[in-house]
N, C-alpha and C positions, 0 to 999 in steps of 0.2 A: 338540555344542559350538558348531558355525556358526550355530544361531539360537540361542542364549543368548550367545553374544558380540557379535550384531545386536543384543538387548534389551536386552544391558550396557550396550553402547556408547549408543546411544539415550538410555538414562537418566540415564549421565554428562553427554552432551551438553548433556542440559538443566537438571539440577543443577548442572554449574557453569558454563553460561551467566546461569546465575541467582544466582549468584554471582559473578555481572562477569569472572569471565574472558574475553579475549577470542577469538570465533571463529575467528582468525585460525590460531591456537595449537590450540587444542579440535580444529576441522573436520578436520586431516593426524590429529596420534597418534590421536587416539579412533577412525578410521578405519580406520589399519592397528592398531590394537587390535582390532577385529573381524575383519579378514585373519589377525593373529596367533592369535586361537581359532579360525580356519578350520582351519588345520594346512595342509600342504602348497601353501600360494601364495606365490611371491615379494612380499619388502615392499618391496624398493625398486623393482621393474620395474611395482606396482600406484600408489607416490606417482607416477614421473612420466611412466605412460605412461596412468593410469587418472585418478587424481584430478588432474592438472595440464594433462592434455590435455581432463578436462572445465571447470577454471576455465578456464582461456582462453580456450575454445568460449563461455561465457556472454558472460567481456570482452567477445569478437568482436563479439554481438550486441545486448549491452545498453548497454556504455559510454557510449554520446553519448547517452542518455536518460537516467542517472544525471546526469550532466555538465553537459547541458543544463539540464535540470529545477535544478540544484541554482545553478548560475549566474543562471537567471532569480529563482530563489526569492532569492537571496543581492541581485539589484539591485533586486528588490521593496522588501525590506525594507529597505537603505541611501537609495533615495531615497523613505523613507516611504509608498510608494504602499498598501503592505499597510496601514499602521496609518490609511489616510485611507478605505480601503473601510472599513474595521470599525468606527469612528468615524462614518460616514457611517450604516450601519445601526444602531448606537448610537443616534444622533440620531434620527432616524424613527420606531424603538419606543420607544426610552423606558425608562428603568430595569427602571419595573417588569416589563418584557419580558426582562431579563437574558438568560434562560436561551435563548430562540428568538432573542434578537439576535447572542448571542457562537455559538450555534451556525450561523447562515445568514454569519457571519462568516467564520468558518472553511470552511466548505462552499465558499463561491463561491470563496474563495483558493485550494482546496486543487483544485478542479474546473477552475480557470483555469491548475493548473500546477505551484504552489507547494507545496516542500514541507513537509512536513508536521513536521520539525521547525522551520522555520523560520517557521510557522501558529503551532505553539505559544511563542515568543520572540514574535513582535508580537501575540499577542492575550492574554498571558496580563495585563500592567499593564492594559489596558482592562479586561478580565474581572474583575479581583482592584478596580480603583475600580466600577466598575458592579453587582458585586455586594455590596461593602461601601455603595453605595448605597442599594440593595434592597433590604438589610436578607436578603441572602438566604445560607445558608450556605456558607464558603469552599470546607469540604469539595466541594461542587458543581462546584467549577468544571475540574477536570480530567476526570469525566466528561463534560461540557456540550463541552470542547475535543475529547476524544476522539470523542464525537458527530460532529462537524462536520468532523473530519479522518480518522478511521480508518476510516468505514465508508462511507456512503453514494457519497460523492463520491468512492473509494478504489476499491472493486470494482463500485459498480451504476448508475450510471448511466451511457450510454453516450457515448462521446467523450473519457471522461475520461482525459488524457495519466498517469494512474499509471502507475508500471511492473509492477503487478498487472493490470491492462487490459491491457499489450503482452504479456508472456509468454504469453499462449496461442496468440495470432496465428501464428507459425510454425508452430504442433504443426496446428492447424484451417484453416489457410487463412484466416481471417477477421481483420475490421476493428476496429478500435477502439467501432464502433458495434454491435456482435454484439449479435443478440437486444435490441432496444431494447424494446420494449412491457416481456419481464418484468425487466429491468433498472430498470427507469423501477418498475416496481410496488414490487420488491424495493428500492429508495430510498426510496419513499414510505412504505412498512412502516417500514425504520429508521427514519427522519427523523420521522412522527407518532408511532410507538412511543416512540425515546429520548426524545422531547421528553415525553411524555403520562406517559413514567416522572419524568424528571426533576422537573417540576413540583408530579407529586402526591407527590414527595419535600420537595420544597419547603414546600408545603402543610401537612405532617404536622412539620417542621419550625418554622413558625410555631405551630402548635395546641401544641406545647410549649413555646412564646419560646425557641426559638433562631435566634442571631441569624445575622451573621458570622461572629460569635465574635472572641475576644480576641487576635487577631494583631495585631504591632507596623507601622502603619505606613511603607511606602517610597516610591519614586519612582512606584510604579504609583496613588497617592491625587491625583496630578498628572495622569494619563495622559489625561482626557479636556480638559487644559487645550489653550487655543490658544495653544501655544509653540513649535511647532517649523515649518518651511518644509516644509506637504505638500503635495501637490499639490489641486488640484481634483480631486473624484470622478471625473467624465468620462473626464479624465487617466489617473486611477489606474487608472480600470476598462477602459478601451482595449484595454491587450496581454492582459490575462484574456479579454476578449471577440473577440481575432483567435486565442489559440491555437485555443478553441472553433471558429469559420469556415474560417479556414485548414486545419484537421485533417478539417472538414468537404468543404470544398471536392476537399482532396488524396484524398479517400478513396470519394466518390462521382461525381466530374469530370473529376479528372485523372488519377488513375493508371490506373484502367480503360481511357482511352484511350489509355496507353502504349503501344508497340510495343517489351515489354521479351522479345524472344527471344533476344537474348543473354544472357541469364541462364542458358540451359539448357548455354552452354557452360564446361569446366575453367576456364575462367579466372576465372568470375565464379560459380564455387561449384556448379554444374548444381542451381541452382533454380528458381524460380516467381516470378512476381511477387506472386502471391497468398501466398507464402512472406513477403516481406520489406516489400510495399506497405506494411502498418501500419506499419512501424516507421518507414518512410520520411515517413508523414503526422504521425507527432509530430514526427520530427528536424525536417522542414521550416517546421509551426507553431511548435515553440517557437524555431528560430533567428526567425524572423519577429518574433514577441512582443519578445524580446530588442532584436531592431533597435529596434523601436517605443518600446520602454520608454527603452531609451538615449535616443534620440533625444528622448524629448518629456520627460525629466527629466534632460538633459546639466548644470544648472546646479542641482541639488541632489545630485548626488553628489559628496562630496569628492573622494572618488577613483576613478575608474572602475575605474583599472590593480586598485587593492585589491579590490578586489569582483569582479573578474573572477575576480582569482588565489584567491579564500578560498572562493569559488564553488566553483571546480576542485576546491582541496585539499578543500574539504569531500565531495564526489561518490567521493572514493576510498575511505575508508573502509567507507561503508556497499554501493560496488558489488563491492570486495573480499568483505566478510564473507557477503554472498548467494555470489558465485561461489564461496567455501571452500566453503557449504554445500551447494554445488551439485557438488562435486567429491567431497563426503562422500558426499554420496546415490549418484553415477557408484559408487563403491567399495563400498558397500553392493550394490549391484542388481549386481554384478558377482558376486556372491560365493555359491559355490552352496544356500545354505542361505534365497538371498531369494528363489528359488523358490518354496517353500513361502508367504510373503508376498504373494509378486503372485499365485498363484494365489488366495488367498482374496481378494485387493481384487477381484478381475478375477471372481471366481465367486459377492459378496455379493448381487447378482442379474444372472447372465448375459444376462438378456432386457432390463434398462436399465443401461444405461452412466454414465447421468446419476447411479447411487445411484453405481455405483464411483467416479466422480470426486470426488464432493462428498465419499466418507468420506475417501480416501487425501489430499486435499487438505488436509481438514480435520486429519486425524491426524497427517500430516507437518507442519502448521505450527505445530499445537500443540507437539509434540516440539523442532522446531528455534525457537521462538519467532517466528520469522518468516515475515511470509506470502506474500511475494516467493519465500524460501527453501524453504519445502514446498511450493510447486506450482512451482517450477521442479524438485526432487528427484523430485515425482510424475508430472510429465510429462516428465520426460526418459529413467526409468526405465518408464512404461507407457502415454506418449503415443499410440505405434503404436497399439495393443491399442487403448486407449480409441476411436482414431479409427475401426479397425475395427471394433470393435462397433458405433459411432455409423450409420455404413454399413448393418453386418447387420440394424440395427435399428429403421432409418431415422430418427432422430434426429440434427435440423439440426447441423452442425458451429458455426452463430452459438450454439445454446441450448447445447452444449457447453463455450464459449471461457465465454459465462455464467458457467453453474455454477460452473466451477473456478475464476473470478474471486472468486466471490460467496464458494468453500470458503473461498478463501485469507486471506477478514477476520472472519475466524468465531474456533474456536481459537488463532491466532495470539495474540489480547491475552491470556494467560493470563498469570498473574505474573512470568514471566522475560522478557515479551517488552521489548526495548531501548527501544521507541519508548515503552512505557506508565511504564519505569523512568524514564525524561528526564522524562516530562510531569512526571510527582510529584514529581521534583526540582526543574525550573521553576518548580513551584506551592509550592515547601516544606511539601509532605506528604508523608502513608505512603501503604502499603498497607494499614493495619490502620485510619485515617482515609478513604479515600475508593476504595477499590478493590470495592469492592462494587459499587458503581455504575457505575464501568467496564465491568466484569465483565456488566451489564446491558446496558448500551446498547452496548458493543464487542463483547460475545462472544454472551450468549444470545440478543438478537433480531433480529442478523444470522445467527446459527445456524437463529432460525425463519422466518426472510425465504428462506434458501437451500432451507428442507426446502417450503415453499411452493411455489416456483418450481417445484423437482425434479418436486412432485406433479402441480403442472398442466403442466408441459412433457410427461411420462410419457401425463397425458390425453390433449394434443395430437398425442403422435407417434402 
């Protein structure tokens, strides 16, 4: 009955996450649902000393990179800076480049910081005039968005302040920059692939005359007009290009030459600096970016106070609903019947570690919709184990931190996932109109980017 109330619960989780209820809610009962068909385990000694001592243990760790990230991304886009990059690359290529303009749009935005729902509010009026420009289908342009924010700039290339990048750093010891070479490759695969799909969709599209298509004109048929106070590109592009440096700088200059020994005492948590150094190289870049961005656009935000606060408020939501589901999985992996479980992720090939990671990664995020959320559940539940193997096996702890970045933007975009529901709403489409091609350039050929990686890291160790 204890693993059939793990596979119940699991299924619920994702049918009616997928049905908009929210995690908040779902993540607790559906949990101690699965404790309740355990049979003999207390249910309120597991909500809060099990699932509530593991959301808070994420808080601890991730909140000022929720917070941060969401504040920068929130003064981005009030003092225009987002929509004057994308506009900027707009200009350059040229309509009929749509598809690679609105996607290196998105990329650099989402690579320099910004998140990624707030990538898709300022690029979506560009995107929706430039492609009614084109003449190229509407349908298109939430995978073109998802391209350029969900994948590439999201888990594979390295530097990038995601919080899919930062979670593995505490479990591996490693940097925001883990494994560059096949991170860098595993981006380039996305990036030519979705674009090389998109296109020849495009293609096949005019070979029938279709067009746009017959959507009613808004404010977005304006969007590339020059009406609004943006800034100069230089400007815009500034604090994107200091979180990248700074995060560099912090990460191969400065903390290394720390003399952080206090850290192995009670008071400051008996850890590592190699424990906590990443996290400390985004905080530091994106407060910096921040300053820069204030500072050099003080006289286009109406209100600083407002963007600061709507920033915050916004960072709560989505850092709550990771740590429920990070409390969900503590409660899961507690539970004696997820034995059986880890032992098959931990034994699909004992001799590489790098398959164990990539599937559990993969299969937890597809489940929980999220990909923040299933590798934080997978490595908090068989981090150890995976690092030890990594050791027995000798397989880099950076091509580790990799992989499990790479699993975590793979299955995640399946239909229920939140970020793919928003986009389609943004764009006023379905899923039965344009989710095919998300499903291409978010899920399968980040799925073969990471099975690439695996194969040749496996050669190398």
């Amino acid at each position: 009955m204890g693993l059939i109330g793990i596979i119940l619960s699991l299924c619920l989780l994702m049918y009616l996450a997928y049905r908009g209820i929210n995690v908040l809610i779902l993540a607790p009962l559906l949990a101690l649902l699965a404790v309740l068909m355990s049979g003999g385990i207390p249910i309120l000694a597991t909500y809060t000393q099990v699932f509530m001592k593991a959301l808070g243990g994420y808080l601890t760790t991730y909140f000022p990179l929720f917070m941060l990230g969401a504040i920068f991304g929130k003064v981005m886009a009030d003092s225009g800076s987002a929509r004057a990059i994308a506009e900027w690359i707009v200009s350059k290529l040229g309509a009929h480049n749509a598809i690679v303009a609105i996607t290196l749009a998105c990329g650099i935005l989402t690579y320099g910081g910004v998140s990624l729902f707030v990538v898709a509010f300022a690029v979506y009026p560009i995107a929706a005039a430039l492609f009614r420009r084109a003449d190229v289908p509407k349908r298109l342009i939430p995978a073109t968005i998802a391209l350029g924010s969900f994948t590439f700039t999201m888990t594979a290339l390295p530097g990038t302040p995601a919080i899919q990048n930062a979670i593995p750093m505490p479990y591996f010891g490693t940097t925001p920059f883990a494994a560059p070479v096949m991170g860098v490759l595993a981006g380039l695969i996305m990036f030519f692939g979705g674009v090389g799909w998109l296109r020849m969709r495009a293609r096949a599209a005019t070979a029938r005359n279709e067009g746009f298509g017959d959507h009613p004109r808004t404010d977005a048929d304006s969007a590339l007009a020059a009406d609004a106070d943006l800034p100069p590109v230089a400007i815009a592009m500034a604090p994107v290009i200091l979180v990248i440096v700074v995060n560099a700088m912090m990460t191969y200059a400065i903390i290394p030459n720390i003399d952080a020994a206090y850290l192995a005492t009670p008071e400051f948590g008996e850890t590592t600096i190699g424990a906590v150094g990443g996290i400390w190289s985004i905080i530091v870049a994106l407060v910096a970016a921040i300053v820069l961005l204030i500072a050099l656009n003080h006289g286009r935000l109406v209100s600083l106070k407002d963007s600061i606060n709507k920033g915050t408020m916004g960072s709560l939501l989505p850092v709550f609903n990771t740590s429920s589901e990070v409390g969900y999985g503590a409660v899961i992996a507690s539970l004696p019947a997820f034995t059986m479980v880890r032992d098959w992720v931990v034994n699909i090939d004992p001799t590489n570690p790098l398959i164990s990671v990539a599937v559990s990664v993969n299969v937890l995020a597809g489940i929980t919709g999220s990909a923040s959320g299933g590798m934080s559940i997978a490595l908090a539940t068989l981090g150890d184990q995976f690092m030890a193997m990594a050791e027995a096996t000798g397989i880099s702890p950076g091509l580790m931190h990799r992989v499990a970045a790479l699993s975590s933007g793979g299955f995640d975009a399946l239909p229920h996932n939140g970020a793919v529901i928003t986009l389609l709403a943004i764009c006023g489409l379905t899923h039965k109109t344009s989710y095919a091609d998300v499903f291409v350039v978010a899920v399968l050929i980040p799925v073969l980017a990471t099975i690439l990686v695996v194969i040749l890291g496996s050669i190398g160790a």
